[in-house]
N, C-alpha and C positions, 0 to 999 in steps of 0.2 A: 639620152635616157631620161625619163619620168621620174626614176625613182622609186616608184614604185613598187611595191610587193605584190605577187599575184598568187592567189590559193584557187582552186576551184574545188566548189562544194557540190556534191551532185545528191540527188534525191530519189529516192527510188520511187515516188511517183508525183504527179504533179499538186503541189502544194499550194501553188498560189503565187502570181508575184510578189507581191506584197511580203508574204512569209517569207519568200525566197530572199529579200531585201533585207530584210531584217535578219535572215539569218547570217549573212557575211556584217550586216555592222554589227553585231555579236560577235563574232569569230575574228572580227578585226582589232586592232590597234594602231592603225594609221586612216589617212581619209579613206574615201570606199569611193571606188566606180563601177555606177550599174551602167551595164551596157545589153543592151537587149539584142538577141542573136538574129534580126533583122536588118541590124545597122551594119554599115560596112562605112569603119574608122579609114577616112583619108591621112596619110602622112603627119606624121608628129601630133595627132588632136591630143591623144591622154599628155603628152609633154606639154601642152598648151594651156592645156585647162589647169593644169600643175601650177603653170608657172602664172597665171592668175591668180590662183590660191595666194601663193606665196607673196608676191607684187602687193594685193590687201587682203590683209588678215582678217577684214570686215565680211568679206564674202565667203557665206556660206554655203551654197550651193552653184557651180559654174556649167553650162551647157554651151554646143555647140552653136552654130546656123545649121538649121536641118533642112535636105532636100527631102520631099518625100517621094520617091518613084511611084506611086499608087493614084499616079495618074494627077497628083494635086501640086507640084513643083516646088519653088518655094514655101515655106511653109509659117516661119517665129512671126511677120508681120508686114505691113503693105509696103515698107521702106525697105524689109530685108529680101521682100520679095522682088522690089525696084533692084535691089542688089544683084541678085541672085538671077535674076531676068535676062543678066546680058550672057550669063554664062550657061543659057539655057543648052543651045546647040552642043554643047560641049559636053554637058552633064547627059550620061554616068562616064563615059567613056573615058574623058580627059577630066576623071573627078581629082585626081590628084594634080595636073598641072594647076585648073582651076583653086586649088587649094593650097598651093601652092603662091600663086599671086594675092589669094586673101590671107595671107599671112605676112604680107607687110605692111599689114595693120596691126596694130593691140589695142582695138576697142573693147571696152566690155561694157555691155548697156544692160542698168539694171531695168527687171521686169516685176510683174506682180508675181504668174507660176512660170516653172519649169514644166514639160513632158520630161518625163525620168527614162527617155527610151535610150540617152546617153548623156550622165551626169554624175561630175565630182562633188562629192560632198567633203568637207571640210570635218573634218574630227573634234576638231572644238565647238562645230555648232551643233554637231550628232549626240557629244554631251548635251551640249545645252537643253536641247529641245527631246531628245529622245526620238525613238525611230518611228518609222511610218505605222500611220493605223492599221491594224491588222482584222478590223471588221469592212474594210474594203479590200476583200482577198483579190479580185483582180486587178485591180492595181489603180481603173480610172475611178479619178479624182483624190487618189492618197497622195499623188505627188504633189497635185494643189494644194492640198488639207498642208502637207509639211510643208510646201513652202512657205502657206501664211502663215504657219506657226516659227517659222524662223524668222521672217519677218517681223511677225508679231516682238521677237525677240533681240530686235536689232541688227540682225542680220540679211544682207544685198544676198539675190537671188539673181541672175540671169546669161547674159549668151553672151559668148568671147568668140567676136567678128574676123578673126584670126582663125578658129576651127569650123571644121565642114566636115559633115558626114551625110550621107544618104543613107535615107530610110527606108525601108518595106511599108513601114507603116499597119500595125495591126496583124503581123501574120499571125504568131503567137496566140492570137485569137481563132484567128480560121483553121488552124491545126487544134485548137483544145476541142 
């Protein structure tokens, strides 16, 4: 178990990501995970990304390895995608076996940003830094703008080589 508390806020019409984001780390008191309704979490990830957090207290925002099914495979960068490469045949199908074997690993390699299309944020750095800009109501490049702002603030941003999820990639868009 995570740990985790889970609320769902729903909206009676579409707001924006961004607002949408902001409004659960408003409504929160613990870290927050945004997870976008296009990803599909493989086996223990929100537990994983957790127990990052916890492990350094330095890292403020944690993300998975993302697949992206939208035809683009691999996706965080050319070494994760060397990674992710051999388990191409396998993905989506045996996305959890797959996920399974990259979990005995616990790497976590920090990056410049985050995609916020599934990532923990750390509570203490959500004080620190305050939430995402909300003059970028769709969402691309607020997750960059906070991650260098967390950064900015002494705070590690990046991907725990342990968690796997697959993405859609942008559907949320093709449905607005």
């Amino acid at each position: 178990s995570s740990g985790l508390n889970c609320q769902v806020i729903r909206n009676g019409s579409n707001r924006g990501f961004t607002v949408a984001i902001n409004q659960v780390i408003s409504a929160s008191t613990g870290d927050v995970l945004i997870l976008n309704s296009d990803a599909y979490v493989c086996c223990d990830v929100v537990s994983i990304l957790s127990e990052h957090l916890r492990r350094d207290p330095n890292i403020g925002a944690a993300g998975p390895l993302e697949y992206r099914l939208d035809a683009i495979g691999p996706y965080n960068d050319i070494r994760l995608c060397n990674e992710l490469r051999r388990w191409h045949g396998e993905l989506p199908r045996n996305a959890d076996a797959v996920a399974a074997e990259l979990r005995k690993t616990a790497v976590f390699e920090a990056k410049r940003v985050l995609s916020y299309f599934c990532t923990l944020l750390n509570r203490k750095a959500l004080t620190a830094v305050g939430p995402l800009d909300e003059r970028l109501v769709s969402g691309l490049a607020a997750d960059n703008l906070h991650c260098n702002r967390l950064t900015a603030a002494g705070w590690f941003v990046g991907v725990a080589h342990d968690a796997l999820v697959l993405h859609q990639g942008s559907a949320s868009f093709k449905r607005a």
